[in-house]
C-alpha positions as CSV (number, residue, x, y, z in Angstrom):
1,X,99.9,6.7,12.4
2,X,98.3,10.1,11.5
3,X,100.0,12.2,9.1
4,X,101.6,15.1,10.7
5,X,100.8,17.6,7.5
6,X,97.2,17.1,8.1
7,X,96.9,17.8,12.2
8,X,93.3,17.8,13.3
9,X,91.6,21.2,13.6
10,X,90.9,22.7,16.6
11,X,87.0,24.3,17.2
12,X,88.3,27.6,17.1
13,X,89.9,26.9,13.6
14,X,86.7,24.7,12.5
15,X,84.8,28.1,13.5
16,X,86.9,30.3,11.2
17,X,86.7,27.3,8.5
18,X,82.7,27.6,8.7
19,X,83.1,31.7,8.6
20,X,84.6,31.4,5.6
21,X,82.5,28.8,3.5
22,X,79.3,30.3,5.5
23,X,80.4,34.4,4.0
24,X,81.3,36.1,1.4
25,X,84.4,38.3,1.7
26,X,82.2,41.2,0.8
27,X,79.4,40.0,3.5
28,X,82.3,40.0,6.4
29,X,83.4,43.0,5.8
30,X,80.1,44.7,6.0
31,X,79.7,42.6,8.9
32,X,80.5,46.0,11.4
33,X,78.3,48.4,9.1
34,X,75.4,46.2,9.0
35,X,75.5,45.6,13.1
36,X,75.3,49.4,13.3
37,X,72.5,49.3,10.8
38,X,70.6,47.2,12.6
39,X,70.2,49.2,15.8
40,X,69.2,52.0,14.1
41,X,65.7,52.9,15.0
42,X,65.8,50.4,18.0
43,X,64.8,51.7,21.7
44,X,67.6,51.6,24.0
45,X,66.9,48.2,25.7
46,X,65.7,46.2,22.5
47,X,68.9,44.1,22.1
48,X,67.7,43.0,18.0
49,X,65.4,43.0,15.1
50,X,63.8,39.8,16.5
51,X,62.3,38.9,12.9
52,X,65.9,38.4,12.1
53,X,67.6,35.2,12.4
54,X,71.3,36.1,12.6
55,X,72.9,36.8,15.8
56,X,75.6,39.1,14.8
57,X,76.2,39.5,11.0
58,X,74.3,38.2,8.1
59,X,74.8,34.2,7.2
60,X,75.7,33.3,11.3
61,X,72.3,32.2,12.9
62,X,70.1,29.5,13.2
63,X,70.2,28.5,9.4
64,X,73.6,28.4,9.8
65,X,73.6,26.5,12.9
66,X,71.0,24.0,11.0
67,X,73.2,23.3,8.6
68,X,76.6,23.0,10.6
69,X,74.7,20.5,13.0
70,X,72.8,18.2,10.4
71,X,76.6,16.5,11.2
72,X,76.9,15.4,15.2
73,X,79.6,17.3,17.1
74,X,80.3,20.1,14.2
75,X,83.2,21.8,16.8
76,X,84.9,18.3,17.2
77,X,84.1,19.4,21.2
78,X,84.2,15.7,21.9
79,X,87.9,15.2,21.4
80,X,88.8,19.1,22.8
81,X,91.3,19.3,25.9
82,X,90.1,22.6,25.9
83,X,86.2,21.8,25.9
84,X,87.0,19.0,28.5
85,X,89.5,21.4,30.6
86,X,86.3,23.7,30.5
87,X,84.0,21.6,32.0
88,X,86.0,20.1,34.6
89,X,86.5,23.9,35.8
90,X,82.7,24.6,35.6
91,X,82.4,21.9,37.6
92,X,85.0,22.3,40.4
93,X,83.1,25.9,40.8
94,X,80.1,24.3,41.4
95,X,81.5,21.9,44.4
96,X,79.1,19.2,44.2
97,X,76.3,22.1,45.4
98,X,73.0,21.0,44.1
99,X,70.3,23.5,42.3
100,X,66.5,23.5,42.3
101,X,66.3,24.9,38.7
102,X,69.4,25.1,36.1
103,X,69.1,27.2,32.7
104,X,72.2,26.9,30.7
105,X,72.7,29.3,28.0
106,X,73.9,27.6,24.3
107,X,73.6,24.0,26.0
108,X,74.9,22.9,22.4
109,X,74.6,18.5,22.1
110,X,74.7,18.6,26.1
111,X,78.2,17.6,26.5
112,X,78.2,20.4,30.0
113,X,74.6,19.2,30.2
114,X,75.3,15.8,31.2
115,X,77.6,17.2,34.0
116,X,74.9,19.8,34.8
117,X,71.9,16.9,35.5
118,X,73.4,15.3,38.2
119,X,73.4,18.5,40.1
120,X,69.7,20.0,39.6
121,X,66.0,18.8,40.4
122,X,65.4,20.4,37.0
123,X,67.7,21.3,34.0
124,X,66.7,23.7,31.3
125,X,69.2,24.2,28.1
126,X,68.6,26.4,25.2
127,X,70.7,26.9,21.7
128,X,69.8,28.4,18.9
129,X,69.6,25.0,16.8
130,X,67.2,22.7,16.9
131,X,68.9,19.8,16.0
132,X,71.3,20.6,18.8
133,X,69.2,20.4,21.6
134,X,67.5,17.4,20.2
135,X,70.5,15.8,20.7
136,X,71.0,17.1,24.0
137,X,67.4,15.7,25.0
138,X,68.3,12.4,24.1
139,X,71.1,12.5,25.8
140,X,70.1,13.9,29.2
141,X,66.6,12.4,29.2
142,X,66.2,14.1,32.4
143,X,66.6,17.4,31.1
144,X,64.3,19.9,29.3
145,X,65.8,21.6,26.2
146,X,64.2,24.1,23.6
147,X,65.1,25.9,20.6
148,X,65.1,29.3,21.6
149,X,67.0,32.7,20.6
150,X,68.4,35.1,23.5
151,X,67.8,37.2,25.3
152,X,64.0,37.9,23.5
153,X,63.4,34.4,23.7
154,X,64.2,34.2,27.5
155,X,62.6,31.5,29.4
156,X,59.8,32.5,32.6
157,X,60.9,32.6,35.8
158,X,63.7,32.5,37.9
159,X,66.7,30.4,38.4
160,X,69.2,29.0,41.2
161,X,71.9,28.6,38.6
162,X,72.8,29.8,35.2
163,X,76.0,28.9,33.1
164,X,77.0,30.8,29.8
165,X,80.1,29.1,28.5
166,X,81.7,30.2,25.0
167,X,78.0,31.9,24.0
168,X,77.4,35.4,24.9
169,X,80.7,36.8,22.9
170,X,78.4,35.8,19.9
171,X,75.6,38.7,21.5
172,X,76.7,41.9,19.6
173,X,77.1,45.6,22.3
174,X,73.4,45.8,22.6
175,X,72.6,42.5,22.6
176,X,74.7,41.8,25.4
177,X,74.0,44.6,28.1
178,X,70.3,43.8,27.5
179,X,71.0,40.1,27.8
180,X,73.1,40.3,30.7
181,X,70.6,42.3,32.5
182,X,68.0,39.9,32.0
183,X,70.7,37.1,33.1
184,X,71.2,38.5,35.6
185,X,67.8,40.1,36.9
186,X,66.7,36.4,36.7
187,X,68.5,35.0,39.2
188,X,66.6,33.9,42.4
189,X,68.2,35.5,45.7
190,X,71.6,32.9,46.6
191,X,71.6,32.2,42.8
192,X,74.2,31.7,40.6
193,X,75.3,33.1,37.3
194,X,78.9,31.4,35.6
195,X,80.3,32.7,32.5
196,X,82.9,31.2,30.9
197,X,84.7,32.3,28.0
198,X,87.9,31.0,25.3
199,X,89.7,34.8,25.4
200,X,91.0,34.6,21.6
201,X,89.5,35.7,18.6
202,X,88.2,34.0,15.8
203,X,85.9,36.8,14.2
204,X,82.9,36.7,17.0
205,X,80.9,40.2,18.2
206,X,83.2,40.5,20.9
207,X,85.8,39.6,23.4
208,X,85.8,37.4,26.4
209,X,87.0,40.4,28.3
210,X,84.5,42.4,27.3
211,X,81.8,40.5,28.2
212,X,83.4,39.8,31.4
213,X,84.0,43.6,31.8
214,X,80.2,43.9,30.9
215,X,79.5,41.0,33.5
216,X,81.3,42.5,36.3
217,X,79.7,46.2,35.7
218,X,76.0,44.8,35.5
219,X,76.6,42.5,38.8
220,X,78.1,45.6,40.6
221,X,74.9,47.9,39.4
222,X,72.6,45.1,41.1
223,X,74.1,45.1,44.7
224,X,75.3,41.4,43.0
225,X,78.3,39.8,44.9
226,X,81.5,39.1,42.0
227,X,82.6,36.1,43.7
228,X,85.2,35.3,41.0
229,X,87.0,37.2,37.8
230,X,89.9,35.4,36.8
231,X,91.8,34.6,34.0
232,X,93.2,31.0,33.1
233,X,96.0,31.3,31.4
234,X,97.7,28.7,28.5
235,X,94.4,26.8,27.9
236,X,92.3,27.0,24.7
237,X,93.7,27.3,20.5
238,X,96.8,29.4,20.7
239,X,97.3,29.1,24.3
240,X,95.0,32.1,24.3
241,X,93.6,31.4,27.5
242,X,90.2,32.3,28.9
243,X,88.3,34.3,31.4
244,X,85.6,33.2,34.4
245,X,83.0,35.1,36.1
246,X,80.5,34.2,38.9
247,X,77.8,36.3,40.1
248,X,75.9,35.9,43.1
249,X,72.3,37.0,44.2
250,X,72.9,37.7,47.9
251,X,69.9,35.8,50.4
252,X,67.8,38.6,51.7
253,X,68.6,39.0,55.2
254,X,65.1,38.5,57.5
255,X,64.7,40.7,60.1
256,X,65.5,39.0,63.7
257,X,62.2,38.4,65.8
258,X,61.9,40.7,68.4
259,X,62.3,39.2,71.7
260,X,59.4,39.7,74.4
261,X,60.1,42.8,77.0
262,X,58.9,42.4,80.6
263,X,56.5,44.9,81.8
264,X,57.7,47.2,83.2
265,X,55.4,47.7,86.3
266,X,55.9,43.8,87.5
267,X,60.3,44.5,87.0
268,X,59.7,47.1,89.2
269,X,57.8,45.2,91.5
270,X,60.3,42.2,91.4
C-alpha cells in the first residue's frame, strides 16, 4: 500500500519541481526583464533571437529538455487522468475524420501521436528534444518526427490538420502572435487547427486564456471559422480546468458552371 505522506506528483507539480532545480531564484526573477531584453532590437514579426536556445527564460529550452528526457516519460504523462482525459477529448473532436497530412506541435514521446496515426496518410510531430521525438519514432513507426524549434523552425508546406496541446503557453507575447499566424496561415483550405490548453499556472510565458484569446483574434483576422472556444471545467492539477479552440480554413467556394442559353433567334422561331 502506498504511503499517503508521499502522494505521487502530478506533471504540473513535476514542472514546478524541474523550475526549481533547472533556475536560480535570481534567474526566475529576471525571467520577465530578460523576455523584454530579448525583443529589443527585433523587427515586429521576428518572434526570437533564433541563436538562442531557451524558449521563454534562460535555463528552459532544449538543454533543459535534454536533460529532463534522458529519463522516459519526465511528466509521468503515462499515469495522468488529466493527460488521458486530454486525449480522449482531442479525439472525440476529431470524429474518426481522417487527414491527408498531420503536424502536431510539441508531439512529446507520442503518447497523442499514437492516437493521431490512425487518422492521417501522413503524420508529422515536432518537440524541441531530440530524445523525445526519438521515442516518438519508435513508437509510431508510421510517423515522421524531427527536432525542431517553433515557429522559425516551421516545417514546408501546408497541412489538413494541426494540434497544439499544453505547448504554445511556453511561446512568450511575440513568439506567440508570430507563431499563431504562421499556424494558422498554414492550414490548407477545410483544415484544421486544435489547441488545447491545462488553464492553471505553473510559472510558463502565459495563460491558456491568452493564448486562446490570441487564437480566436488571429482566426477572426483570416476570415477563419472558430468552430469551438470552450472551457472544461474540474479537469487538470487543482481542478484548474482547461480551455479548447478549433480553427477552421473554410473550402473555397467554385464558381457554378454556367448553364448553356438558347439562341435567341431559334426561341423566337420556336
Amino acid at each position: 500500500m502506498a504511503d499517503s505522506r508521499h502522494p505521487r506528483r502530478t506533471p504540473t507539480e513535476l514542472a514546478r519541481r524541474v523550475a526549481r532545480l533547472s533556475l536560480s531564484g535570481s534567474a526566475r526573477a529576471a525571467a520577465v526583464p530578460v523576455r523584454g531584453l530579448a525583443r529589443l532590437g527585433r523587427a515586429a514579426d521576428d518572434p526570437r533571437w533564433t541563436g538562442q536556445t531557451w524558449l521563454w527564460q534562460p535555463g528552459w529550452g532544449r538543454r533543459m529538455h535534454d536533460r529532463l528526457y534522458r529519463s522516459p516519460d519526465p511528466y509521468a504523462i503515462g499515469l495522468s487522468p488529466y493527460e488521458q482525459h486530454k486525449y480522449g477529448t482531442v479525439m472525440d473532436v476529431l470524429a474518426g475524420r481522417r487527414f491527408d497530412r498531420v503536424l502536431e506541435v510539441g508531439c512529446g514521446e507520442g503518447d497523442l501521436s499514437v492516437r493521431l496515426a490512425g487518422h492521417t496518410t501522413a503524420l508529422l510531430g515536432v518537440d524541441i528534444c531530440g530524445a523525445a521525438v526519438d521515442r516518438a519514432a519508435a513508437r509510431v513507426p508510421s510517423g515522421t518526427f524531427v527536432r525542431r524549434t517553433l515557429p522559425h523552425e516551421m516545417p514546408e508546406g501546408g497541412f489538413d490538420l494541426i494540434v497544439a496541446t499544453d505547448v504554445l503557453y511556453y511561446w512568450e507575447p511575440v513568439t506567440l502572435r508570430v507563431g499563431l499566424a504562421t499556424l494558422l496561415d498554414r492550414l490548407r483550405p477545410g483544415g484544421m487547427l486544435l489547441a488545447y490548453h491545462y488553464r492553471g499556472a505553473f510559472g510558463q510565458a502565459g495563460t491558456a486564456d491568452r493564448v486562446h484569446a490570441e487564437l480566436t483574434a488571429a482566426a477572426a483576422e483570416r476570415g477563419l471559422h472558430v468552430r469551438a472556444d470552450t472551457t472544461h471545467d474540474g479537469v487538470g492539477p487543482g481542478g484548474d480546468g482547461a480551455r479548447l479552440g478549433v480553427v477552421v480554413r473554410p473550402v473555397l467556394a467554385l464558381p457554378a458552371p454556367r448553364r448553356p442559353q438558347p439562341d435567341a433567334a431559334r426561341a423566337r422561331r420556336s
